[in-house]
N, C-alpha and C positions, 0 to 999 in steps of 0.2 A: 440275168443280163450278161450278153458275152460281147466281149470287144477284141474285133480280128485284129491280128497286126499285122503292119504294112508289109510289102513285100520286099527282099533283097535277092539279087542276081546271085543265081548258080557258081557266077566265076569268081566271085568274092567271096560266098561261104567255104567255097572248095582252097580256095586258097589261105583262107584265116586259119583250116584246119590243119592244110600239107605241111609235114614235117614242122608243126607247131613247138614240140619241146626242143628241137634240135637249135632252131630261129631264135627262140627266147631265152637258152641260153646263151649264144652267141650274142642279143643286143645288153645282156646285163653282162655279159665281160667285157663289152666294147663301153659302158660308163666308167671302168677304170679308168680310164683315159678322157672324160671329156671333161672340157675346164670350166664348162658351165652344164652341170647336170639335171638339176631343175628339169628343164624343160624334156631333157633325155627321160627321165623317170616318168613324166607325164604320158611320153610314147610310148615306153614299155607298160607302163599302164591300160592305156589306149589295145596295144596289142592283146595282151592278157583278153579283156574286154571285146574285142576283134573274136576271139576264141572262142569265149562263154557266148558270144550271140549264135555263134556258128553252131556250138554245140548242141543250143539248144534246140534249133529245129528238130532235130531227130531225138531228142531227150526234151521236150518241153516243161519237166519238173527241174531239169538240172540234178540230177540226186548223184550222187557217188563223190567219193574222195576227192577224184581228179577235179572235177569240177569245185570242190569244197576248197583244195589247194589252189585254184588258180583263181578263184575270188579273193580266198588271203592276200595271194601274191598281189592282184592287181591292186587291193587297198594297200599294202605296204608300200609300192610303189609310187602311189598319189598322195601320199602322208609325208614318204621322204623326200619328196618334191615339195610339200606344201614346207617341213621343214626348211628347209634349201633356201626357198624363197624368201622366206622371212631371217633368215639366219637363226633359226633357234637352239641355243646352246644342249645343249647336254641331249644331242640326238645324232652321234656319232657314226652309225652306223644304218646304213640301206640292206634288208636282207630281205632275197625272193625264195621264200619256201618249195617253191615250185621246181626252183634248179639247184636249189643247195648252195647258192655263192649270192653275194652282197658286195656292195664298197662302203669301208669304215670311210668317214670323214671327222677331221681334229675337230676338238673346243676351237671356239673363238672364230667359225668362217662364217665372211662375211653374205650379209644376203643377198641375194640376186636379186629381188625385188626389193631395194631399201623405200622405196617409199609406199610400200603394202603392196598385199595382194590381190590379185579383181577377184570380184563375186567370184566369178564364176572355177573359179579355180577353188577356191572354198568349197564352197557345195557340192563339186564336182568331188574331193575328196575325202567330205564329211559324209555323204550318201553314202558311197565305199564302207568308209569306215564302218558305219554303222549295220552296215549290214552284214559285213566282217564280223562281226561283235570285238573290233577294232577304238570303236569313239569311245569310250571310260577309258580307256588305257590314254589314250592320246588326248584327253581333255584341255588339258594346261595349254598342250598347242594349240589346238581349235580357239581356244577362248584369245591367247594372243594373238593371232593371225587373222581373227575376225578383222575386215575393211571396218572402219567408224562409219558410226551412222550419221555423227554429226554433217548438216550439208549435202545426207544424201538421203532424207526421208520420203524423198521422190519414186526413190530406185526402187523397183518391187525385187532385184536381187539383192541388194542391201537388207532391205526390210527380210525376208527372206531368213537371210544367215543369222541377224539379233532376234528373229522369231523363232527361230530353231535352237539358238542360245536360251533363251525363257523355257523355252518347255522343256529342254535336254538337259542342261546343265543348269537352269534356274538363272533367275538374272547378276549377271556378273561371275556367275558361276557358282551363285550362292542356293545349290539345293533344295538343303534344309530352311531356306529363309525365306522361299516364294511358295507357296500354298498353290492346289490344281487352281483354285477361284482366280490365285495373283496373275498366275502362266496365261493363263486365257484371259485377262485384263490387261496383261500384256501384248498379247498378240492383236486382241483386239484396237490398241491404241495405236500401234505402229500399222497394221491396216489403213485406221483412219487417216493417217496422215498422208499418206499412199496418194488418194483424191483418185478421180478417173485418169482411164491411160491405157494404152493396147498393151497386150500380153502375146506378145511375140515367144518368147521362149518359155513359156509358162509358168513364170514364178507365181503369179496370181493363182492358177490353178492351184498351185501347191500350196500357196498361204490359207486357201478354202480348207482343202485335203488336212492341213494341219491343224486349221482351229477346231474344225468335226473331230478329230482326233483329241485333243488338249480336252475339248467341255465335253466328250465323253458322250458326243451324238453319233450312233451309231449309224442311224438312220442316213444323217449329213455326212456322214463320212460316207456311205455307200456309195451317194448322189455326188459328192464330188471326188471321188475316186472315177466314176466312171466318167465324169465330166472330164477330170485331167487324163486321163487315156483318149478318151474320142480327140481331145485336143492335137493332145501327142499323136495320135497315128494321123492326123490329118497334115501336121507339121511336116509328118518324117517320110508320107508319100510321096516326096516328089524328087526329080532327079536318081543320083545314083548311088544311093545311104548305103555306111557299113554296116556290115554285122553289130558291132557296137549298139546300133540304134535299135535292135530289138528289143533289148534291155533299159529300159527308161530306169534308171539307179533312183531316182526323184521319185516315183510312185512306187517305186518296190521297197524304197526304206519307208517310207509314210504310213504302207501297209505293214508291213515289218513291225512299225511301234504300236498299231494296233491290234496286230496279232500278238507281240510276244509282249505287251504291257496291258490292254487294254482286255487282249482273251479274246476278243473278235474273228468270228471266221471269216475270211476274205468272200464277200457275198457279189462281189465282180468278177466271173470269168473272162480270162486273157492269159494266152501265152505270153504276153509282158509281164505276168506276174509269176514269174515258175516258183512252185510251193517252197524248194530246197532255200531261195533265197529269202522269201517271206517268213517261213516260220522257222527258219535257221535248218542246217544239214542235220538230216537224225537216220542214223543206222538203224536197219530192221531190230526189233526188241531181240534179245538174245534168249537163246531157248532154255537157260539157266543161268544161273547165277552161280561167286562162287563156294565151294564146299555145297555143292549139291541142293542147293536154297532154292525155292523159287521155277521149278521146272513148269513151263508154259505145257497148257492141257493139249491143244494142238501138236506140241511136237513130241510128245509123248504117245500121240496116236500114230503120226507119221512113225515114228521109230518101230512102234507094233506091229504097222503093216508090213513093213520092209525094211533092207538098208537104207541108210540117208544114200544120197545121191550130191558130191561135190562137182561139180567139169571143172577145166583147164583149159583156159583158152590157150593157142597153140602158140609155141616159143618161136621166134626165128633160127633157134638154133636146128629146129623140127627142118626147117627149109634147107640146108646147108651139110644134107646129110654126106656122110663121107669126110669132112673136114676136121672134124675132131681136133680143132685148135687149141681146149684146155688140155684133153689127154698130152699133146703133143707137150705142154709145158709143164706138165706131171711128170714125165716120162723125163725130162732133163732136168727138174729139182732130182728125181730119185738119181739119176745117174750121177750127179754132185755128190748123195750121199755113198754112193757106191765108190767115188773117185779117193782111192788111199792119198791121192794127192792134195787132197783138200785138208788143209788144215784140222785138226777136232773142233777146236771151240767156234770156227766158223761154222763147221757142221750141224752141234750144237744148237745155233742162234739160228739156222736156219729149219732146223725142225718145224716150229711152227708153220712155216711157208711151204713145208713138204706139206703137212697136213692139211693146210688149205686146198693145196693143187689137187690134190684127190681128192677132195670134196668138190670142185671147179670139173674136172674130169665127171666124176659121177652126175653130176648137175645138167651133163654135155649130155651124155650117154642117156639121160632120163628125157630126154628130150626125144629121141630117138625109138627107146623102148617105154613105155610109161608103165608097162606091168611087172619093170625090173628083171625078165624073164634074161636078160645077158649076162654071163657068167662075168662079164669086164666090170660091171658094173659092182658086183659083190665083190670082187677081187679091187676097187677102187678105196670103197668104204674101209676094208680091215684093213689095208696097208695103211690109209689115214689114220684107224683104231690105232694100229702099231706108235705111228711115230705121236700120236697124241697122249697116249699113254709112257713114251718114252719122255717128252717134255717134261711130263709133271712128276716121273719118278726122279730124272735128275734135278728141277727144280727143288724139290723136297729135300735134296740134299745140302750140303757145306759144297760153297763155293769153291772149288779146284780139286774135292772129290770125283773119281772116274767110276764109273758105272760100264758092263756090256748091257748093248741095246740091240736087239736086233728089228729091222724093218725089212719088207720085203725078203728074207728069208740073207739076207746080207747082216751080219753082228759085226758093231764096232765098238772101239772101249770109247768113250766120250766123257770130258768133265762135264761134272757143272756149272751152273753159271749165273749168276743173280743179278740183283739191282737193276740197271732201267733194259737191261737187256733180257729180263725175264719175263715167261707169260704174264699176262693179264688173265681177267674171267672172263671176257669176250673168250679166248682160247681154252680157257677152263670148259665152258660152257660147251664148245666144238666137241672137242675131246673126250666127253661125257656121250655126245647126243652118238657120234662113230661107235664107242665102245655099248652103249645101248642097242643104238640097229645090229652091233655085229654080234651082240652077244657074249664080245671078248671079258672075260673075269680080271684074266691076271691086268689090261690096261685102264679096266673102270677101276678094279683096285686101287691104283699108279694115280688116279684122279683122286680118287675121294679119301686118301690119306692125306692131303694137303689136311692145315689145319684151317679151321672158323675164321680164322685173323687174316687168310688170303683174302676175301671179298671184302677186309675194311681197309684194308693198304691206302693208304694216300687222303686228299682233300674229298675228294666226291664220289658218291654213293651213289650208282644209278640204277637205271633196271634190269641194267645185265650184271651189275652187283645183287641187286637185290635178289633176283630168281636164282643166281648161281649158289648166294648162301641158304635159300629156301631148301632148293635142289638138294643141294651138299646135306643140310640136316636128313633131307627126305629118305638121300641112299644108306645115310649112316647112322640110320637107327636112331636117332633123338628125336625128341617132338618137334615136330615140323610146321606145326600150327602157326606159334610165332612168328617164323619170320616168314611162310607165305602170306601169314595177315600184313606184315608189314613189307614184303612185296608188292600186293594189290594195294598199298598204301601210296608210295613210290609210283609206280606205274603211272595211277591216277594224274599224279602231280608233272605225268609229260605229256598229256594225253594229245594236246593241243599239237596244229602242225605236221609234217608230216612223219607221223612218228607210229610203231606197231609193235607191240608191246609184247615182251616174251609170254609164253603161253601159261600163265600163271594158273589161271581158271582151270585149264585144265590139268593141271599139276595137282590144284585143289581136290581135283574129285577122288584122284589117287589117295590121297592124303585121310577122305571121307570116307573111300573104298566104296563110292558108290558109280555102279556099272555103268545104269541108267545116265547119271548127270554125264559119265566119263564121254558116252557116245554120243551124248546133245552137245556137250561144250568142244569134244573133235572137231565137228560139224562146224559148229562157229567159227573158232580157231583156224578154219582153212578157208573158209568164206572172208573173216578177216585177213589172211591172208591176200588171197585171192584180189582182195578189195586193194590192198593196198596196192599192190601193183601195176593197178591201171593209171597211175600218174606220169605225167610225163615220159623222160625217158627210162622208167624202172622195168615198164613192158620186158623190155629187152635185155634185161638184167639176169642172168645165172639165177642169182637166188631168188627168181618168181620163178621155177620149177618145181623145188622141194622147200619146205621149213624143216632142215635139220632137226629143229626142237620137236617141234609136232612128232614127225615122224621118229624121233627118238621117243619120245613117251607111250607112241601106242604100239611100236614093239613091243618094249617092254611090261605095258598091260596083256599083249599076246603071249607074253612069256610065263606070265602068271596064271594064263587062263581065263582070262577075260577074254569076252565076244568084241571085236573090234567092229562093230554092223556100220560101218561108212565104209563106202564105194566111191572112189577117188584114183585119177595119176598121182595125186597131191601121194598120195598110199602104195605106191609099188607093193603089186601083191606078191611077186615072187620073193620079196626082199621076210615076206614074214612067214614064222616058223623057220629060219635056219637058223645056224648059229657057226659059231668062229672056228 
């Protein structure tokens, strides 16, 4: 059975998509400022939503990151509105994953809605949620912000929200204490009391949709799945509907709990249903696992027939040839360091921000040559090798000890200098992946004599802690086992969001010394990359051209003699086999 969806105008999907992340960030730094945001969080919702309809005409699964991030976002957004509304304490903060920014809001504000919230704003953000894999986390709110049912057992959206109360969260929220039998004697009682009555916005349809759902009739769920879709597109035909309305959030969560509780394959075809939101986002299986575990039979054949094959979709910077804007601000960090008038210890502190810019510079350049074949480009990398290597040799030192350093072929005597003006492992981790592509000795040295106790500094341990002390064990000869197990442990625990995880996997296969996983998990590790980039505004970001890390490791497998068989820009090939 398929069920077409209704139509929306060209001018509307073209517009929900133009400059989308640019807009949506712009309408979440303008809720800074509104004194009733409620309703503002709702539109940014709404917009989000506006997006994903749009998208999905030409993606009718929805599948990728970006799409996975701007469903997040939109249910964050309809939750801290739903918040808002009721005033619920201890939900201080609105955060949209999509743009990287939020507004905290204090304990103790009042609700916008003090005398509750309409159905429809419920459901409108419990749907979300739930398809977010959002509603467990936000329960306690759901469950206070439910409208009473008393005096409204009329309403089929009332009824509606305490029917979805029973089967989700159990009655009152009590799980463990309503049995499948109780949820659907629930659902069924609050039905009854329903009586007849038009189904204008189709809560009825979805009260069918859910009880087939709850008593575990697969069959009747089919039958009223497809009943509430024909409903819905006959609704949403008319007039001049958003994007928004390709997505009926009401039938694709309904379907959602049948697929991911019940194990049901959705047996109604509709692009109202795209797979990524019904059986939750799932990235391609990865062709290994890590330490070599687990290598899929398929890409083990692909790897025999040939190179892997990664592409690169094309940077803006590729368009803007001749401008070279990072070089240009490379080119005045180094002359600072060149300037005898500069202070030492400012010089000092600013190393690290040399070494970025020539990374930011090489970033530009790779945009331009993607086979590394420009001499600017290798000449970008070692000067960064230099001053990253010089960071960590004065770091290693006593504070107001002076060291000669030289970068760019310029030596100055520089102290050192500690405490909160000192690298981190963010910068440890740089300064490793340059002296790796360059092949420089004396500045990997300069890095890996720091001691073990540099990645545990401070309160939080995260995944650029954790990979850096993996790393660190890796280069310097001690079993490295440990702590990339307990890398891949870490990692796990950020997964969620928009988040991309140092190349640990592939660190692993080094680690196992196996070739095979080395060139399967590359592969990934740049696909992952790759993947992550298409969100919002990160397209256009420097670092969607190269992954420093990556490309730091599989020099360094080339240096050893290892077959690097991925074919990649992600790979500048000129850049392997030289050295410093």
């Amino acid at each position: 059975m398929r069920i077409e969806r209704h139509l929306v105008g060209e001018a509307a999907l073209s517009s929900a998509v133009e400059n989308f992340a640019e807009r949506a960030g712009g309408e979440v730094h303008r809720m800074q400022n509104d004194e009733s945001p409620a309703r503002g969080w709702e539109m940014v919702a709404d917009s989000f939503l506006d997006y994903l309809g749009a998208r999905s005409v030409g993606n009718p699964e929805l599948a990728g990151k970006d799409a996975r991030i701007a469903c997040e976002s939109a249910a964050a957004a309809a939750v801290g509105a739903l918040a808002l509304n009721v005033g619920r304490a201890g939900h201080p903060h609105v955060f949209v994953e999509y743009t990287g920014t939020g507004v905290p809001y204090g304990e103790g504000r009042p609700a916008e809605q003090p005398d509750g919230v309409v159905a429809h704003s419920w459901l409108d953000s419990f749907f979300l949620a739930f398809v977010a894999k959002l509603s467990d986390e936000h329960g306690e709110l759901f469950l206070a912000a439910a409208p009473p049912l008393r005096g409204c057992e009329h309403r089929a959206d009332v009824v509606l929200v305490h029917a979805l109360i029973a089967y989700v969260y159990g009655e009152a929220g009590q799980t463990d204490g309503l049995s499948a039998d109780g949820r659907v004697a629930v659902i069924d009682a609050l039905v009854e009391g329903l009586g007849d009555g038009t189904d204008r916005p189709g809560h009825r349809a979805a009260l069918a949709t859910l009880r087939a759902v709850a008593a575990g009739d697969r069959e009747g769920f089919r039958r009223a799945l497809a009943a509430q879709l024909e409903h819905y597109r006959q609704r949403s035909a008319v007039g001049d509907p958003a994007p928004r309305t390709l997505l009926p959030f009401d039938a694709i969560a309904l379907a959602a709990m049948a697929a991911r509780w019940n194990r049901w394959p959705v047996e109604v075809e509709s692009d109202y249903l795209p797979a990524a939101l019904v059986e939750g986002f799932r990235l391609p299986g990865p062709r290994v696992l890590g330490f070599g575990r687990q290598k899929r039979a398929e890409a083990l054949a692909a790897l025999a027939a040939g190179p892997l094959v990664v592409e690169r979709p094309v940077h803006p910077y590729a368009e803007e040839a001749g401008r070279l804007v990072q070089g240009a601000c490379a080119e005045r960090e180094l002359a600072k360091f060149r300037d005898p008038e500069q202070r030492p210890l400012h010089v000092t502190r600013r190393l690290t921000g040399l070494m970025r810019g020539q990374v930011m510079s090489f970033l530009e350049r790779s945009a331009l040559d993607p086979d590394g074949r420009d001499p600017q480009q290798w000449e970008t990398l070692r000067i960064g090798a230099e001053a990253g290597g010089a960071t960590f040799r004065l770091a290693r030192s006593v504070p107001g000890a002076e060291h000669e350093v030289t970068v760019a072929g310029t030596t100055r005597v520089l102290p050192a200098c500690g405490g909160s003006y000192g690298p981190g492992a963010g910068h440890w981790k740089q300064a490793v992946a340059l002296a790796l592509i360059t092949g420089e000795r004396r500045q990997l040295a300069d890095c890996v004599l720091v001691t073990p106790e540099f990645f545990t500094v401070g309160c939080y341990f995260g995944p650029v802690d954790a990979y850096g002390a993996a790393l660190h064990d890796y280069l310097r000869g001690v079993d490295p086992v440990p702590a990339v197990t307990k890398a891949f442990t870490v990692c796990a625990q950020h997964e969620r969001g928009l988040y991309l995880a140092p190349p640990v996997k592939l660190l692993s296969q080094l680690v196992e010394g196996d070739r095979a996983g080395f060139a399967l998990a590359l592969a990934d590790a740049l696909e992952a990359h790759r993947e992550h980039y298409t969100v919002g505004e990160l397209p256009a970001e420097p670092d969607a051209l190269v992954d420093l890390d990556i490309l730091a490791l599989a020099c360094h497998a080339h240096r050893m003699g290892w077959p690097v068989p991925v074919r990649s820009p992600y790979l500048p090939a000129g850049l392997f086999g030289r050295s410093g």
